[in-house]
N, C-alpha and C positions, 0 to 999 in steps of 0.2 A: 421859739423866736416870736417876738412880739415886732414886726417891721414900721408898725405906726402909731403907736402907744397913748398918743392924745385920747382922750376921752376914756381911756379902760380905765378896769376898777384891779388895787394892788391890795395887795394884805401882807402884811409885814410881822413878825412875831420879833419880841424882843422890841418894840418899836418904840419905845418911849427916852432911849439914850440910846450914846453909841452910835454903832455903824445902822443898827437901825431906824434911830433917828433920823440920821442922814440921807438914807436911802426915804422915808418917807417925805425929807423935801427937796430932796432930787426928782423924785416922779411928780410931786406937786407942780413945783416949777416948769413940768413938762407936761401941763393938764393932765393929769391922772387922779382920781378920787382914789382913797386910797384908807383902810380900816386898819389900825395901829392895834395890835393886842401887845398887854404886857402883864406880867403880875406885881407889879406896883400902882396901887391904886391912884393913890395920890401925883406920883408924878405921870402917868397916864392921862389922865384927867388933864391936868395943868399943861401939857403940850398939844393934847386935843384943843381944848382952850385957845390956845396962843396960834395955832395953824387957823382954827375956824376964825379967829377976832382978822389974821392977816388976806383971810376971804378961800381957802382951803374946804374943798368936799372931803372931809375926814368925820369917822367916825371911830369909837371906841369900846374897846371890849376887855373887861380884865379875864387874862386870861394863863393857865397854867398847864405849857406845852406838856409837860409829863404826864398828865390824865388823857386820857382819849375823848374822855363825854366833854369833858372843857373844850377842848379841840374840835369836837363836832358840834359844841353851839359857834366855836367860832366861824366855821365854813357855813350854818344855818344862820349867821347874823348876817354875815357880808352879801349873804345870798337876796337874804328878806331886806337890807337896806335898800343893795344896788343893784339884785335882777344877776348878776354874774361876776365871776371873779378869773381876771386874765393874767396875773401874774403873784405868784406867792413866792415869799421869801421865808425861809425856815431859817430865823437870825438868832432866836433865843439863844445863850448859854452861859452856862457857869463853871469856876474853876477851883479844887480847894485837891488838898493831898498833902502828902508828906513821902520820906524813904517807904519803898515797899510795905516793908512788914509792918509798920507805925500807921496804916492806913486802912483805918476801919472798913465792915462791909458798907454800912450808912453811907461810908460818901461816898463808895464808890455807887452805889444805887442812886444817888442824888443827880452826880454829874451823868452817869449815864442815861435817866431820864428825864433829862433835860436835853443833853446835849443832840443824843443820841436817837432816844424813842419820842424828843421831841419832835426831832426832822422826819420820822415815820408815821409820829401821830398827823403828821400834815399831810403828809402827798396821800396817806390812807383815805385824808376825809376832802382833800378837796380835787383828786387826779379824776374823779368821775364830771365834777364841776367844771375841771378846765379844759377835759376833752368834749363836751357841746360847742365849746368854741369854735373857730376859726382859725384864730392865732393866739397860745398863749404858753406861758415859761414857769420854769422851777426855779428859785436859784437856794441853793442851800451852803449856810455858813461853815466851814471846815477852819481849817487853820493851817498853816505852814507846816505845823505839827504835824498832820495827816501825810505829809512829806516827808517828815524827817523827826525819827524819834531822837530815845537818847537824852532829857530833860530830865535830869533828878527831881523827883516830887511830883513829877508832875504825870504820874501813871492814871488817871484815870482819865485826864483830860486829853492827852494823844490818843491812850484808846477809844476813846470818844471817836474822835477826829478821825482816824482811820476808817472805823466803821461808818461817820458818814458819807467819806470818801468810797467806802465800798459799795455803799446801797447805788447811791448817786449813779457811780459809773454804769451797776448793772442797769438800772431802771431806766438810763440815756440809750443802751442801747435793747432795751428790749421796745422801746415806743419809737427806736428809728425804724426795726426792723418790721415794725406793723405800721410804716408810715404815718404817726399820731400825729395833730396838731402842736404836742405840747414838749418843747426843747425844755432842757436841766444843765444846767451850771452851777459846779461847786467854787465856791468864793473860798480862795486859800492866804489870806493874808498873814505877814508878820506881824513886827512892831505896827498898833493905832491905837493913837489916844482915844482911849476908852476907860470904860470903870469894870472891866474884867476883873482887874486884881481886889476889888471890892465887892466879889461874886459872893460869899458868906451872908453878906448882909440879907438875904434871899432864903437863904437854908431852911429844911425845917428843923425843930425842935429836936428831932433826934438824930441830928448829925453832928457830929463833934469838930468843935473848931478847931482848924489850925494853927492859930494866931501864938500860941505858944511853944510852935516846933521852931528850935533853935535853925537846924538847916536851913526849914520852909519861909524864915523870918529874913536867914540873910541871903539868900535868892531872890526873893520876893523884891528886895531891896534896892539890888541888884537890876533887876527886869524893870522895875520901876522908874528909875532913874537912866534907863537907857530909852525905854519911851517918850520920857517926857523931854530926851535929847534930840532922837532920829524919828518916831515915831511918826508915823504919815497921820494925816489929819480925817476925820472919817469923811465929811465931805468928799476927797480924795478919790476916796477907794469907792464912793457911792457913784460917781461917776464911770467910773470902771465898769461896773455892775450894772449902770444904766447901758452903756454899749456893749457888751455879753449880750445882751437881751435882745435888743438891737440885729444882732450880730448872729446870735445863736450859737456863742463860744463857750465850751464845754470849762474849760477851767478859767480861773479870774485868777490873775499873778498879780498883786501888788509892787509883791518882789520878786520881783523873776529871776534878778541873780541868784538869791538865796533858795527859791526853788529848783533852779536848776542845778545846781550844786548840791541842794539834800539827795536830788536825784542822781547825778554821776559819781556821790558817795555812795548808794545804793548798790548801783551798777559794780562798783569797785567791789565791794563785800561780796556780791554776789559769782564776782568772775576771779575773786582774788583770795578769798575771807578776810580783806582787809578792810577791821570792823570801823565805823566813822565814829567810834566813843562817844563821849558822853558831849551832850551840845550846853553850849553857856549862854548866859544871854546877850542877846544879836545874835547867835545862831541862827 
């Protein structure tokens, strides 16, 4: 929990679009400096730019969550800018897949370090940083997914989500049970306009595109057109995110209907075997 948040310093991963864009001009507007890594050079740069021109204490760092040494210049940059760092967001990720058996090891090692050993390479390098504090927070990016499987194609990115979901919980309560300064909240959102579904463009070299899996093309199509319908705005959900923090609330619902409902399908399988099948999009 961060109870007064003016003046700390934030780090944001994934920060250059998206919900992490968002989140870095939600803390802005709420005096916070605040260090954007992304691994997009170019557009990093260019919203760094555009924050500092509109009078914003931002700085930047490109950076690529799935190495650990990239991740430990970024906790030794935000350190050596601003002296400390009170709140990190583990927002980076990506999404690519196909049917099961049509899904290389490559992407599954892509998305999972990104998604996954990206959210570990942070709390590794910066949980000793934000225990000298006083007061400071975790918040790590999940997905609704980490809720509610069942998504054809989309097997590496819920297991992603799960497993962030699992660190998460344990690490919340092993720093309650040693009284630490530093509270953790996983952000579980649904539908948000975002450029998720343009997560490939990121890849490396030896991960093989999806763009030609007939399934993965008309799903894709699918979810696409249902966000750009209902999809909450990231602004939206950075708000949300801003009072978690605030707040010291362990999970962030955008949609709360649809999470509570992934969960009393759960609950049903579990007391009934009656399995919640396969989810569509707006699931």
């Amino acid at each position: 929990m961060i109870s007064d948040i003016t003046g700390r310093i934030a780090v944001v991963t994934g920060g250059a679009s998206g919900i992490g864009l968002a989140l870095a001009e939600s803390f802005i507007a709420q005096g916070m400096s605040v260090v954007l890594a992304d691994i997009e050079r170019a557009r990093l740069e260019s919203e760094v730019t555009r924050l500092s021109d509109d009078g914003a204490d931002v700085r930047g760092l490109v950076t690529d969550v799935s190495d650990a040494a990239s991740v430990q210049r970024l906790a030794d940059f935000a350190v050596a800018e601003f002296g400390a760092v009170h709140l990190l967001c583990n927002n980076a990720g990506v999404e690519s897949g196909a049917a099961f058996l049509d899904i290389p090891l490559e992407t599954w090692r892509w998305v999972m370090d990104v998604n996954f050993f990206g959210v570990l390479h942070g709390m590794r390098s910066f949980l000793p940083i934000l225990e000298d504090q006083e007061q400071a927070h975790i918040v790590n990016t999940a997905s609704l997914s980490a809720l509610a499987a069942g998504a054809p194609t989309f097997g590496p990115y819920v297991s992603s989500k799960f497993a962030i979901l699992g660190v998460s919980e344990n690490l919340h309560a092993e720093l309650a049970a040693r009284q630490s300064p530093v509270g953790v909240s996983v952000l579980a959102p649904g539908p948000v306009k975002t450029q998720m579904s343009l997560s490939e463009r990121n890849k490396p070299s030896d991960v093989p595109s999806s763009a030609g899996n007939a399934q993965r093309a008309e799903l894709m199509a699918k979810l696409n057109a249902m966000v750009d319908e209902v999809g909450l705005e990231p602004s939206a959900v950075a708000d949300m995110v801003l009072d978690a923090v605030r707040t010291d609330r362990f999970f962030i619902l955008p949609h709360p209907d649809k999470a509570f409902e992934a969960v009393r399908k759960r609950l049903r399988w579990m007391e009934t075997n009656e399995s919640p099948g396969v989810r569509h999009a707006g699931d």
